[in-house]
N, CA, C and O of each residue as an XYZ file, in Angstrom:
836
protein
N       1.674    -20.026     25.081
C       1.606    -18.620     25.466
C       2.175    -17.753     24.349
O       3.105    -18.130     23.637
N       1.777    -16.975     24.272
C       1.847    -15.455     22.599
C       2.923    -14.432     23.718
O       2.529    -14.008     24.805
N       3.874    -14.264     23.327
C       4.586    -13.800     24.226
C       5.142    -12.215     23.044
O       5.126    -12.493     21.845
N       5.487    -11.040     23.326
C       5.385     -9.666     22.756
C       6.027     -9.977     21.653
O       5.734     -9.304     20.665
N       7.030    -11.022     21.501
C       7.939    -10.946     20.307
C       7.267    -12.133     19.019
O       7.524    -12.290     17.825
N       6.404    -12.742     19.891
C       5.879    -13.770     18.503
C       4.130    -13.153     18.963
O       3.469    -13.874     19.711
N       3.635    -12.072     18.549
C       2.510    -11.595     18.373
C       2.041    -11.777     17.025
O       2.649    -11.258     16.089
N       0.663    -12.707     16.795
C       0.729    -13.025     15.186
C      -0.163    -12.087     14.254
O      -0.791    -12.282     13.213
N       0.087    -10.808     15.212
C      -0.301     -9.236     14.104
C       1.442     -9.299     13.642
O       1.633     -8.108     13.395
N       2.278     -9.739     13.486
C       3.730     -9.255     12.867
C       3.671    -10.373     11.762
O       4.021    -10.098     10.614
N       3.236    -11.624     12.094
C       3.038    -12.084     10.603
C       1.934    -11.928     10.300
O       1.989    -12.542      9.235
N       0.639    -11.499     10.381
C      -0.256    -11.040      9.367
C       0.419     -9.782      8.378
O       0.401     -9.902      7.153
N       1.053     -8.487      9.093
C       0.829     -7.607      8.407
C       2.496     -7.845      7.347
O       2.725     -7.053      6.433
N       3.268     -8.750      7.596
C       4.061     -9.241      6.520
C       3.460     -9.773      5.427
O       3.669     -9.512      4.243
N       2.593    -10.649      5.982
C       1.444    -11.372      4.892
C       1.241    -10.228      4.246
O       1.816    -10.179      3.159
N       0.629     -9.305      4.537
C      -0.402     -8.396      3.585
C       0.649     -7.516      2.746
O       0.261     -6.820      1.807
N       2.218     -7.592      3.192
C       3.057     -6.544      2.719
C       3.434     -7.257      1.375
O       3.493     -6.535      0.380
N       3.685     -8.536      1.242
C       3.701     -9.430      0.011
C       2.269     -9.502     -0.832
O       2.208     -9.423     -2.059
N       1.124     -9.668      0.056
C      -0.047     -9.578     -0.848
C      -0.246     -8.214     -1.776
O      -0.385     -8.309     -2.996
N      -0.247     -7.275     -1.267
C      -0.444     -5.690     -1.549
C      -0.474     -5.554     -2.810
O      -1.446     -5.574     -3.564
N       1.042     -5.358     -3.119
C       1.032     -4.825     -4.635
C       0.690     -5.939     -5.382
O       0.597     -5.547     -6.545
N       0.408     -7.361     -5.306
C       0.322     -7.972     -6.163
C      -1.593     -7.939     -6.280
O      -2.010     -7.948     -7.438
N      -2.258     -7.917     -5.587
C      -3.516     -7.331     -5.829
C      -3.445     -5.998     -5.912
O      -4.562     -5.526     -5.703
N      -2.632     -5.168     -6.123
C      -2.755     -4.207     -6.870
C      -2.638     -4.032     -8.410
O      -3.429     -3.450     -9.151
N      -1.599     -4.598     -8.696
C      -1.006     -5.224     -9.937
C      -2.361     -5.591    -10.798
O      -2.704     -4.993    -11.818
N      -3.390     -7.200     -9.911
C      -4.130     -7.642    -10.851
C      -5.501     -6.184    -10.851
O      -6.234     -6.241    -11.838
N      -5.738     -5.288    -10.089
C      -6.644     -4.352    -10.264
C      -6.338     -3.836    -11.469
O      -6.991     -3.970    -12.503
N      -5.198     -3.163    -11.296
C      -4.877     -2.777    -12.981
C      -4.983     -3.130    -14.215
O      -5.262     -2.534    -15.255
N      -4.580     -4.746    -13.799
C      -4.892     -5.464    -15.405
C      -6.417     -5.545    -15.394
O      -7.064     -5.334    -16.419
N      -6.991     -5.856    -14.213
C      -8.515     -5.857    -14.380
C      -9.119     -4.358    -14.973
O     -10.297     -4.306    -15.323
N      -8.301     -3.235    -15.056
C      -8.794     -1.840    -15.406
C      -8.649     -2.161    -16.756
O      -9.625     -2.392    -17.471
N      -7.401     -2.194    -17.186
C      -6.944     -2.379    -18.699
C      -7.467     -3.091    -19.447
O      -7.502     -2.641    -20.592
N      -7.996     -4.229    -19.280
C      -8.713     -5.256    -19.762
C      -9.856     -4.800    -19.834
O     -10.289     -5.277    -20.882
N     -10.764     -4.072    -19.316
C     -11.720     -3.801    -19.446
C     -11.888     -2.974    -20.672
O     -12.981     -2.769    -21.199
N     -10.902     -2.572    -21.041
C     -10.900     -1.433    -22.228
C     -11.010     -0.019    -21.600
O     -10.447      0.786    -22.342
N     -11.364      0.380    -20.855
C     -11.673      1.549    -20.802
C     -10.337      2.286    -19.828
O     -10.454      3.503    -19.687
N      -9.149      1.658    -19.188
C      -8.292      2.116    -18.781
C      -8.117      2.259    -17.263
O      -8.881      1.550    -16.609
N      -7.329      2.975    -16.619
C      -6.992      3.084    -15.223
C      -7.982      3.539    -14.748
O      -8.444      4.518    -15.334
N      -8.699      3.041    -13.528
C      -9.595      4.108    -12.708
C     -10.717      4.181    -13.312
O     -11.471      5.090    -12.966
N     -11.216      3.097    -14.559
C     -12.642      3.114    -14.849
C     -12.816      1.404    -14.978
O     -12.219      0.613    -15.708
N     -13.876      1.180    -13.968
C     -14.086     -0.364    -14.451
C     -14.350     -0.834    -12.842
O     -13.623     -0.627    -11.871
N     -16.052     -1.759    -12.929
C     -16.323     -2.211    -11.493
C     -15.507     -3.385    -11.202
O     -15.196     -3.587    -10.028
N     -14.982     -4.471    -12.439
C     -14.145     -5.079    -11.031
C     -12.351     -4.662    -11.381
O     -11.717     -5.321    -10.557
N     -11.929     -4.316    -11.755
C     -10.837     -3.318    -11.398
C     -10.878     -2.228    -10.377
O      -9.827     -1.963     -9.795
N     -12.056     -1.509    -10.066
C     -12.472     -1.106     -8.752
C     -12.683     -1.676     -7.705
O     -12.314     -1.196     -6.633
N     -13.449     -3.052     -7.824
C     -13.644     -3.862     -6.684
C     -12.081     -4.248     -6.464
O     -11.513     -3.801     -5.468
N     -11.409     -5.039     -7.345
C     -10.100     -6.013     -6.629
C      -9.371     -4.501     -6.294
O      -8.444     -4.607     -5.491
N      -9.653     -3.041     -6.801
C      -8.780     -2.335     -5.989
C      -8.837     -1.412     -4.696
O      -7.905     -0.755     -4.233
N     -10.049     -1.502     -4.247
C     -10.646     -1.205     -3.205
C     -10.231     -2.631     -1.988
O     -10.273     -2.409     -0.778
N      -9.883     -3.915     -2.494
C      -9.415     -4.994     -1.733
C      -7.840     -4.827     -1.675
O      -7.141     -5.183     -0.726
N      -7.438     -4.288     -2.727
C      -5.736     -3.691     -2.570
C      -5.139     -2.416     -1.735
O      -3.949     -2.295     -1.445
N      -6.104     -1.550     -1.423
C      -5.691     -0.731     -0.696
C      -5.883     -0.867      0.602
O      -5.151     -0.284      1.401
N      -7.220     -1.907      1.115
C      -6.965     -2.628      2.154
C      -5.695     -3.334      3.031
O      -5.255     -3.197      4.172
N      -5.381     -4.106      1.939
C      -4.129     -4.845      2.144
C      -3.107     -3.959      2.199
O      -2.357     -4.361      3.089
N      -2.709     -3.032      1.752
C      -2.079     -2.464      1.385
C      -1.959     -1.077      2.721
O      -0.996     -0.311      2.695
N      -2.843     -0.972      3.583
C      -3.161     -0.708      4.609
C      -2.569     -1.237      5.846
O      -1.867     -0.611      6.640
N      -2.928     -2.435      5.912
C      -2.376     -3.411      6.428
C      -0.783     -3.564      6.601
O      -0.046     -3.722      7.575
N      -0.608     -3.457      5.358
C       0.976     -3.669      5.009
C       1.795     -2.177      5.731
O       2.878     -2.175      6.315
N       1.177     -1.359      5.551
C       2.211      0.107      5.540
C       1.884     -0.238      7.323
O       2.785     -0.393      8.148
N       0.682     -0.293      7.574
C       0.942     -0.017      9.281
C       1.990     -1.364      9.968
O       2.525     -1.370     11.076
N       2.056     -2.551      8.783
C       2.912     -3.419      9.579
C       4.680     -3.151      9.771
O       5.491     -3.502     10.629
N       4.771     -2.375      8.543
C       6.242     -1.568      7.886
C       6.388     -0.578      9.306
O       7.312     -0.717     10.108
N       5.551      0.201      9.411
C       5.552      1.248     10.659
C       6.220      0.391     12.084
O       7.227      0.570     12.769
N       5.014     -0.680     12.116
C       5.570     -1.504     13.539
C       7.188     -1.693     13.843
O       7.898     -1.530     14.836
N       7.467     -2.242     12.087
C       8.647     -3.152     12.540
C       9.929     -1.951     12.727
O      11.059     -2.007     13.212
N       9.037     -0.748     12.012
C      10.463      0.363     12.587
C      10.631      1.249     13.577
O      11.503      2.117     13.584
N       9.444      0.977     14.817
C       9.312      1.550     15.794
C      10.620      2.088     16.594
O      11.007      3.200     16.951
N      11.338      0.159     16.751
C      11.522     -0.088     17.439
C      13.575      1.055     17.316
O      14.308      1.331     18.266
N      13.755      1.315     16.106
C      14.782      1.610     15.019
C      14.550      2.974     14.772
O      15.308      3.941     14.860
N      13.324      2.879     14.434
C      12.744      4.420     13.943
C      11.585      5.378     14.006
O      10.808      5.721     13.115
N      11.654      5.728     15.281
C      10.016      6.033     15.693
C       9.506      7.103     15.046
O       8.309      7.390     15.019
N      10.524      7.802     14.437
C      10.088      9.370     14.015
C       9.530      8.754     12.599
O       8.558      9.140     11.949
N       9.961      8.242     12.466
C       9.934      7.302     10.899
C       8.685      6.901     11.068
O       7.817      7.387     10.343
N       8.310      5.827     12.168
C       7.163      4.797     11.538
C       5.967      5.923     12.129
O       4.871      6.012     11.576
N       6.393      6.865     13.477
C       4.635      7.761     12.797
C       4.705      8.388     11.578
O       3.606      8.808     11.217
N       5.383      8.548     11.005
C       5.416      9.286      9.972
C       4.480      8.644      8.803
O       3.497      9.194      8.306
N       4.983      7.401      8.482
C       4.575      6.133      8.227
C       3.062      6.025      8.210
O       2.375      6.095      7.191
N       2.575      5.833      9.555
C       1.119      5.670     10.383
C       0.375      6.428     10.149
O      -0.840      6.287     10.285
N       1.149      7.755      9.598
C      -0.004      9.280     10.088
C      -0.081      9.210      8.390
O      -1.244      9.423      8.049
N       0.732      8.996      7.325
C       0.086      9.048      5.652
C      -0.248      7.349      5.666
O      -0.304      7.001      4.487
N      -0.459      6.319      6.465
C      -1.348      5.251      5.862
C      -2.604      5.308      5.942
O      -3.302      4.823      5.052
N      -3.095      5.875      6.956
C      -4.724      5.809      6.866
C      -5.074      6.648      6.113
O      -5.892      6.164      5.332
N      -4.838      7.946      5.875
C      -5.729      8.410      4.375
C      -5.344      8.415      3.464
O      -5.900      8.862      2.461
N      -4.033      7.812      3.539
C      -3.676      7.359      1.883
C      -5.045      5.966      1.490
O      -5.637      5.815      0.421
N      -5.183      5.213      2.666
C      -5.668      3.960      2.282
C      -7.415      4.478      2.040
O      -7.995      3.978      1.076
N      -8.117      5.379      2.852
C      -9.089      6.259      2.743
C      -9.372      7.000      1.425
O     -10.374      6.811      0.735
N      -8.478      7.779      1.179
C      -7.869      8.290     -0.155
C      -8.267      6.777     -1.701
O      -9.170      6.780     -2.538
N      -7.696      6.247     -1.584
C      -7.088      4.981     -2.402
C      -8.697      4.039     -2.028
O      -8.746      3.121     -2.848
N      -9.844      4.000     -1.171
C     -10.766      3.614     -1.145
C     -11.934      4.533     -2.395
O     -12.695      4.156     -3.286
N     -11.522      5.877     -1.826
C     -12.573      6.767     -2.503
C     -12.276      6.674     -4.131
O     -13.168      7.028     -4.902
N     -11.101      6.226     -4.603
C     -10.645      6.770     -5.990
C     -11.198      5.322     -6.509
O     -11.750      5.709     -7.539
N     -11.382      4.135     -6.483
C     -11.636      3.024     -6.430
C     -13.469      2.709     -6.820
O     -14.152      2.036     -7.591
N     -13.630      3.725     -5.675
C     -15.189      3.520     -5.633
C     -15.814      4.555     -6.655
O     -16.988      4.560     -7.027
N     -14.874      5.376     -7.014
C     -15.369      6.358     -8.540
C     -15.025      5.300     -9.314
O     -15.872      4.421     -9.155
N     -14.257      5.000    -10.008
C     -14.016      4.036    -10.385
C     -15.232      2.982    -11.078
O     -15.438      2.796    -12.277
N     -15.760      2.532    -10.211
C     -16.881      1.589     -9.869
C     -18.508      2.634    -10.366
O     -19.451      2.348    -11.104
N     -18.335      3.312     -9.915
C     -19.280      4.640    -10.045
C     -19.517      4.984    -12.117
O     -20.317      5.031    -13.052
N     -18.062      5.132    -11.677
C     -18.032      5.997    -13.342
C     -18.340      4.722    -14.210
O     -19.213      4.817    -15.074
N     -17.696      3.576    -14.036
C     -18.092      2.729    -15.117
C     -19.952      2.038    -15.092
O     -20.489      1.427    -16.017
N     -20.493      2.349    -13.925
C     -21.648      1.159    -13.662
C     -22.983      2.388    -14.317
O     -23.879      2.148    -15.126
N     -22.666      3.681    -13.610
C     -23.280      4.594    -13.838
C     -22.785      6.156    -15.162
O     -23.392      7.205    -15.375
N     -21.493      5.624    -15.764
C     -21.289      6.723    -16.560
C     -20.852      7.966    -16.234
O     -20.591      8.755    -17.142
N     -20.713      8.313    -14.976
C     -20.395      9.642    -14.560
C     -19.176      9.337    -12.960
O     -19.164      8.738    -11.885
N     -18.319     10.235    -13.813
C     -16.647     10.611    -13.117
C     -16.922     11.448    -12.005
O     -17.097     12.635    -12.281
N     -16.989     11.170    -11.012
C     -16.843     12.584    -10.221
C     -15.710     13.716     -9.864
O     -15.764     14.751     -9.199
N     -14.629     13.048    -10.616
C     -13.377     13.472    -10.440
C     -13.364     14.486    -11.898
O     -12.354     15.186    -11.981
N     -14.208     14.607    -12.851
C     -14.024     15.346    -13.821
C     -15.191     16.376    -13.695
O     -15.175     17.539    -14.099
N     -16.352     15.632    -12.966
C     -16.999     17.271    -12.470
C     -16.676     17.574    -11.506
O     -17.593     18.253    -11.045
N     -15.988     17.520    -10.905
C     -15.348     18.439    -10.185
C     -14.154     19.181    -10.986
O     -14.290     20.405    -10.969
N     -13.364     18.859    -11.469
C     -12.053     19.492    -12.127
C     -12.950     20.183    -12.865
O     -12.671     21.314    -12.466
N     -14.029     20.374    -13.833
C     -14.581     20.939    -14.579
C     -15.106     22.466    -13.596
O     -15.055     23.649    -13.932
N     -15.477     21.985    -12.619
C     -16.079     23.248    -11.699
C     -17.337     22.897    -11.502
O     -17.871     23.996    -11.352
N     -18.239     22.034    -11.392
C     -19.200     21.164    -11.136
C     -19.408     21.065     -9.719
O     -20.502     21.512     -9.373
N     -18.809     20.690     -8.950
C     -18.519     20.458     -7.441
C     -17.053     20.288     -6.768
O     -16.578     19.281     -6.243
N     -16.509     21.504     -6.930
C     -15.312     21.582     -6.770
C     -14.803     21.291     -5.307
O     -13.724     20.816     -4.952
N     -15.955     21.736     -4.508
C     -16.085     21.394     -3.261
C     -15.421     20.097     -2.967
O     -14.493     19.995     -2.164
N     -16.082     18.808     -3.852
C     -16.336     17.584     -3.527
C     -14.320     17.083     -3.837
O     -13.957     16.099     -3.193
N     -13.577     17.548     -4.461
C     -12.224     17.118     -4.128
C     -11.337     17.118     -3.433
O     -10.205     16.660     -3.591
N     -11.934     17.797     -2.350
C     -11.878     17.914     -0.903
C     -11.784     15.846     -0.325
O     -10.950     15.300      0.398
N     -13.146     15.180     -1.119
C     -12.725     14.451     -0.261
C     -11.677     13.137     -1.145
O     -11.483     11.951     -0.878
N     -11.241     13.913     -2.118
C     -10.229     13.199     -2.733
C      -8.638     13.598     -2.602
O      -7.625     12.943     -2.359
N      -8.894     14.956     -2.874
C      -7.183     15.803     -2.648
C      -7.128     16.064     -0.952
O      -8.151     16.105     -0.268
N      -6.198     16.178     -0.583
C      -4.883     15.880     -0.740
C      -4.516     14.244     -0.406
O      -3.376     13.792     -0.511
N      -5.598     13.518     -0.022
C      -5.741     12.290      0.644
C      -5.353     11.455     -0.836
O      -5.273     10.250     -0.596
N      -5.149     11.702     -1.973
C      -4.405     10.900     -3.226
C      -3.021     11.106     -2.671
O      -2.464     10.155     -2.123
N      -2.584     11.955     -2.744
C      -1.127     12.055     -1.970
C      -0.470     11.271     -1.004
O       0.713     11.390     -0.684
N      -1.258     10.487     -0.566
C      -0.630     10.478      0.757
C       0.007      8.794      0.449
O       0.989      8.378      1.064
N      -0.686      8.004     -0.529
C      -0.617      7.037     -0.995
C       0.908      6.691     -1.117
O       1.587      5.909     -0.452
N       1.277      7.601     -2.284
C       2.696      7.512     -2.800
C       3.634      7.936     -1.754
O       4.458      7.136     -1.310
N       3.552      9.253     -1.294
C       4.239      9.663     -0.100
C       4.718      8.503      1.013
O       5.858      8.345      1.449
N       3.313      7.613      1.397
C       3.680      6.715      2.558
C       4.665      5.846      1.674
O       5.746      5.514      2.160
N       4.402      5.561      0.698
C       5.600      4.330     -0.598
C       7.126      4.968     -0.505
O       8.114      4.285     -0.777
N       7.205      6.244     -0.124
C       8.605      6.890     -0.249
C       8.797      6.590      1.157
O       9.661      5.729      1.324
N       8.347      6.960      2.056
C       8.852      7.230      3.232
C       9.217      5.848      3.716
O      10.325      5.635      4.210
N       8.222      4.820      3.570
C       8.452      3.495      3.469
C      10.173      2.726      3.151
O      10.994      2.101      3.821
N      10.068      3.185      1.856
C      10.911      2.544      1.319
C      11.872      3.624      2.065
O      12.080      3.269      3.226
N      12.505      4.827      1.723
C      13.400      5.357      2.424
C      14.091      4.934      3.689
O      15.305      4.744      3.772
N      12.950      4.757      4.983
C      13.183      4.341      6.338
C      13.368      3.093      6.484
O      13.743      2.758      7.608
N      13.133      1.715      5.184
C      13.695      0.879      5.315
C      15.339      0.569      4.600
O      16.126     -0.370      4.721
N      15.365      1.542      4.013
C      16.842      1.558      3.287
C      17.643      2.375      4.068
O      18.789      2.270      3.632
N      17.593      3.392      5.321
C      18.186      3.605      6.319
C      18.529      2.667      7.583
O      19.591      2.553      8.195
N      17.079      1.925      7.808
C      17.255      1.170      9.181
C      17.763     -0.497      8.554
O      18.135     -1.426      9.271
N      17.650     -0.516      7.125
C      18.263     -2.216      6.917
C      16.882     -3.057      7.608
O      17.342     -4.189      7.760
N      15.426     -3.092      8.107
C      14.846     -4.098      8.817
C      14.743     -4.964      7.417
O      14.044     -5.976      7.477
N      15.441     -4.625      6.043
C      15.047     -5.205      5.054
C      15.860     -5.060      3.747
O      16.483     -4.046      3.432
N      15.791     -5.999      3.155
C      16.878     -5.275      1.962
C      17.100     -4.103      1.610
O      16.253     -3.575      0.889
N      18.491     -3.208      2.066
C      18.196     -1.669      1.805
C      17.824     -1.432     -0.090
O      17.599     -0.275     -0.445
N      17.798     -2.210     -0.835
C      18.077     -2.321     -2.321
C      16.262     -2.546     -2.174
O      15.727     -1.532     -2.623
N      15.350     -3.436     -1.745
C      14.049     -3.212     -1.574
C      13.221     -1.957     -1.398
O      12.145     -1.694     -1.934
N      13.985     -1.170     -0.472
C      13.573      0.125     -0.201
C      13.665      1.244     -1.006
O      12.821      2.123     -1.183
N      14.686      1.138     -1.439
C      15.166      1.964     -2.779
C      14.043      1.761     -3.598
O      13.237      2.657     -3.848
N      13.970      0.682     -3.998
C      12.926      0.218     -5.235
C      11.278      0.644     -5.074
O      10.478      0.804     -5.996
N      10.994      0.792     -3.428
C      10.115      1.008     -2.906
C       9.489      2.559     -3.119
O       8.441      3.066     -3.521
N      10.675      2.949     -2.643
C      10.541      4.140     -2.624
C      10.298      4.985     -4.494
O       9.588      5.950     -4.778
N      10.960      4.364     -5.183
C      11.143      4.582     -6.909
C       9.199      4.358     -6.912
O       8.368      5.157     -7.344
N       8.956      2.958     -6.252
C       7.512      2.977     -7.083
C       6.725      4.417     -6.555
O       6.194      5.137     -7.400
N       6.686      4.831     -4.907
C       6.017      5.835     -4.865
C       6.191      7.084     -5.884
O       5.311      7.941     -5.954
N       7.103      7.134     -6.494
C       7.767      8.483     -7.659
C       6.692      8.197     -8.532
O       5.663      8.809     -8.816
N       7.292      6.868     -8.973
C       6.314      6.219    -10.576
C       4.665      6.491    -10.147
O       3.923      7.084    -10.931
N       4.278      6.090     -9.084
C       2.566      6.317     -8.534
C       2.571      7.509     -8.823
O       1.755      7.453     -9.742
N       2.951      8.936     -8.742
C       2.521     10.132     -9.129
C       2.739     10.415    -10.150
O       2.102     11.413    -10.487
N       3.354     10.030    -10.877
C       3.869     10.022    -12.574
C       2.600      9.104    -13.249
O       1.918      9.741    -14.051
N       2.268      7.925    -13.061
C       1.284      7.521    -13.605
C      -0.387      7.737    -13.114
O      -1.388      7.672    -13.828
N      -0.326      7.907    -12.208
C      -2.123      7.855    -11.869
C      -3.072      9.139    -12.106
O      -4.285      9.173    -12.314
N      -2.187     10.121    -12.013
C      -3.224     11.754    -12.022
C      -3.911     11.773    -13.157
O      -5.092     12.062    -13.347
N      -2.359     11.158    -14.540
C      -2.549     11.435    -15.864
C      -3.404     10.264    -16.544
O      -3.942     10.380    -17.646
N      -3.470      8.804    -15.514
C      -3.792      7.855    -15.525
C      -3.617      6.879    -17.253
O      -4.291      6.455    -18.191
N      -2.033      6.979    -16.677
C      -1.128      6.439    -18.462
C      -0.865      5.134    -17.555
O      -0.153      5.094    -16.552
N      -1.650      3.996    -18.169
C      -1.972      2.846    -18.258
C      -0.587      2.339    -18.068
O      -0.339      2.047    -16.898
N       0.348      2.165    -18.892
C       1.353      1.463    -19.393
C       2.389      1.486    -18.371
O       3.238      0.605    -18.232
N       2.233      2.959    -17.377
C       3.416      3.450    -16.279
C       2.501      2.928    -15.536
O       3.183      2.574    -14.574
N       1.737      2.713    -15.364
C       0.488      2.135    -13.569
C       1.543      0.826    -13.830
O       2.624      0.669    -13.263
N       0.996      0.030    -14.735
C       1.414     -1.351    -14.732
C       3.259     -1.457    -14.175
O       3.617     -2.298    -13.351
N       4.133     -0.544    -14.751
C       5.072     -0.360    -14.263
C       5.675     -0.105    -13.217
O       6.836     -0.352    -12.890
N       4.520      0.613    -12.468
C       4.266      1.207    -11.391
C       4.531     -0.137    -10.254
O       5.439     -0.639     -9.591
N       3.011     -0.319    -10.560
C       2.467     -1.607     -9.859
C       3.737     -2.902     -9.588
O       3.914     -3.344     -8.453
N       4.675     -3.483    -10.965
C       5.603     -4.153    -11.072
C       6.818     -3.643     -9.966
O       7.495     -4.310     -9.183
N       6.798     -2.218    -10.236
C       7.641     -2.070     -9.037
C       7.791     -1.770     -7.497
O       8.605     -1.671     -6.579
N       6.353     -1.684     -7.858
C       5.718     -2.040     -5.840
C       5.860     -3.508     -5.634
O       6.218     -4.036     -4.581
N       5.519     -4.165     -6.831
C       6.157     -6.099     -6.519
C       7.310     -6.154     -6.051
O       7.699     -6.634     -4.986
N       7.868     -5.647     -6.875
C       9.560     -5.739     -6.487
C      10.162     -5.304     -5.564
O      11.143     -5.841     -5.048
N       9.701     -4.366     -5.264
C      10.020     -3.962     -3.430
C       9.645     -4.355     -2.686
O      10.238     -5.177     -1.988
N       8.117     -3.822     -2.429
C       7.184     -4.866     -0.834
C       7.581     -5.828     -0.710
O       8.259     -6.027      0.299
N       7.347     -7.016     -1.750
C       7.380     -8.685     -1.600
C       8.833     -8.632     -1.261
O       8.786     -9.549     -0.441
N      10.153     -8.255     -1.252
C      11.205     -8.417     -0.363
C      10.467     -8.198      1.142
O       9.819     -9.013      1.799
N      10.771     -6.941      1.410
C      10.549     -6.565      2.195
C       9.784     -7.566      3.180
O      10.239     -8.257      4.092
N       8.238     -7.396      2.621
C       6.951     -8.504      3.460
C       8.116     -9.789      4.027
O       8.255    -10.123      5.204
N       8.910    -10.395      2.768
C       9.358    -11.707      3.073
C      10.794    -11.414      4.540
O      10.960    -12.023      5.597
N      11.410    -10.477      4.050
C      12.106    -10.227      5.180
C      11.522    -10.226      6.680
O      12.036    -10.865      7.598
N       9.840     -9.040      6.855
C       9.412     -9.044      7.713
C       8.553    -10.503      8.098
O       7.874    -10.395      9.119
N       8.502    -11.754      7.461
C       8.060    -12.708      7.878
C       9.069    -13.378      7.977
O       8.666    -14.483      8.341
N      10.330    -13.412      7.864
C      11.216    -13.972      8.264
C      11.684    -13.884      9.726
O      11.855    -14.897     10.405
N      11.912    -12.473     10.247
C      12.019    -11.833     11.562
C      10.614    -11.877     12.479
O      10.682    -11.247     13.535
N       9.806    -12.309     12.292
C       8.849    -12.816     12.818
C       8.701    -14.212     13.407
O       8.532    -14.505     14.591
N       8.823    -15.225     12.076
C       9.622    -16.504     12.815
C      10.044    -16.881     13.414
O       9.725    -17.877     14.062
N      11.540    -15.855     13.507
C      12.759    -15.654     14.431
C      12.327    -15.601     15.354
O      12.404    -16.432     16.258
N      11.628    -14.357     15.337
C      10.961    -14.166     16.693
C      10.237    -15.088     18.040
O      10.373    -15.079     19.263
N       9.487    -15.788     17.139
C       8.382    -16.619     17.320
C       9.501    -18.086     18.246
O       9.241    -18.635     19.317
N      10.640    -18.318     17.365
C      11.378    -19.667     17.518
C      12.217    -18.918     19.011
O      12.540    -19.665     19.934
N      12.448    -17.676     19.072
C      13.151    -17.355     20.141
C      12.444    -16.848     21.585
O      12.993    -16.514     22.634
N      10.874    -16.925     21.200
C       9.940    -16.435     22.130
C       9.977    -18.331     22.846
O      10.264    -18.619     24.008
N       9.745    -18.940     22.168
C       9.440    -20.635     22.107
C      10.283    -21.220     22.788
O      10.022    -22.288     23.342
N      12.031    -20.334     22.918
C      13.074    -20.917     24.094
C      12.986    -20.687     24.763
O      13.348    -21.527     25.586
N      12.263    -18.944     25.559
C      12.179    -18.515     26.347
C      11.149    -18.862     27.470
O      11.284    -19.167     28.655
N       9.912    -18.675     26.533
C       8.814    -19.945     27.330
C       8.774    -21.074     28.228
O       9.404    -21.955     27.642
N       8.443    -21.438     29.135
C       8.206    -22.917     29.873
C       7.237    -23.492     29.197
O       6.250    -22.856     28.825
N       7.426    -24.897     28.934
C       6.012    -25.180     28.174
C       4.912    -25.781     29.227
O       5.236    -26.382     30.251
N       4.086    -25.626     28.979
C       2.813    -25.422     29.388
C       2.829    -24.148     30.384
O       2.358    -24.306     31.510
N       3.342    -22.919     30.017
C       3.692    -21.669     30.600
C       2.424    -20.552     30.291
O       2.506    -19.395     30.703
C-alpha cells in the first residue's frame, strides 16, 4: 500500500532536482561546442528544451516539500515554475530555429520587426531565475535542505540574469556549475527524506494492508 508519506511523485521530483542542472550544464556545452555560442545550436536546443523539463519537475518538487513549512513560499515557487519552464521551452526552440533556419526571432523583434512577438518571450525569461532565488532562499530559511545549498541556489538564479540576456558563454557555464552545486544537494537531501518517509510509512502499514 502507497501510503501519503511514501508517494513516489516525492522521489521522482528529487530525481529530476539532481538531474536538472546537470542537463542543463551539458546543453550549454552542447551550445559552445557548436561554435556559435549560448542560445544558438539544434542540439544544445534540443538537450535544453529536455532541461527545462526536468527542471520543471524539480522546482514543482522543491514547492511540495515546502508546503508543508512554507506555503506562502512554495506557491510562490509553483506560480514562477510553469512559465519560467514555458518561458525556458520557447528560448530553446529559437535556439533550434535560429541555427537550422538562420533567423533569431529574438533579434527581430528587439530590432522592431515584431515587437509584438516578445510578448511571448518577456516577461516569462524572468521567471526562470526568479523561481532559482526564491527556491534557494525558502530552502535556506526552512533548512528542508542544506541551508548553504540554498544560498548557492539562490547565487545561481543572480548569475542566470547576468549571463543569458547578454548570452556571455563563459558566466552560463558558471552559471550552470552553480545550479550543480546547489540543486544536486538539495535533490539528494529531498531523496533522502523521502526514503525516510517511505521506511516510516512501511512501520506503519500492516503487511498485506
Amino acid at each position: 500500500m502507497t501510503t501519503p508519506a511514501s508517494h513516489p511523485g516525492r522521489r521522482f521530483t528529487a530525481v529530476a532536482v539532481i538531474l536538472a542542472p546537470v542537463v542543463f550544464l551539458l546543453s550549454d556545452v552542447a551550445y559552445i561546442s557548436a561554435g556559435e555560442g549560448i542560445n544558438n545550436g539544434v542540439l544544445g536546443g534540443t538537450i535544453g528544451i529536455w532541461s527545462v523539463i526536468l527542471l520543471g519537475w524539480a522546482l514543482v518538487g522543491i514547492s511540495r516539500a515546502l508546503e508543508p513549512v512554507a506555503p506562502r513560499g512554495a506557491l510562490a515557487l509553483l506560480v514562477l515554475a510553469i512559465p519560467a519552464m514555458v518561458g525556458g521551452a520557447a528560448f530553446n526552440l529559437n535556439a533550434l530555429h535560429r541555427d537550422h533556419f538562420g533567423n533569431d526571432f529574438m533579434e527581430a523583434a528587439d530590432s522592431g520587426g515584431d515587437a509584438i512577438g516578445l510578448l511571448a518571450f518577456l516577461p516569462w525569461g524572468w521567471c526562470a531565475p526568479a523561481a532559482l532565488v526564491v527556491a534557494g532562499v525558502f530552502v535556506w530559511r526552512t533548512a528542508i535542505a542544506p541551508r548553504w545549498a540554498g544560498a548557492v541556489t539562490a547565487l545561481a538564479g543572480v548569475l542566470f540574469v547576468s549571463a543569458r540576456p547578454a548570452a556571455l558563454d563563459a558566466l552560463a557555464v558558471v552559471c550552470d556549475v552553480t545550479m550543480v552545486l546547489g540543486l544536486v544537494p538539495i535533490g539528494l537531501a529531498l531523496l533522502r527524506r523521502s526514503s525516510a518517509s517511505e521506511d516510516l510509512g512501511a512501520t506503519r502499514v500492516p503487511a498485506g494492508a
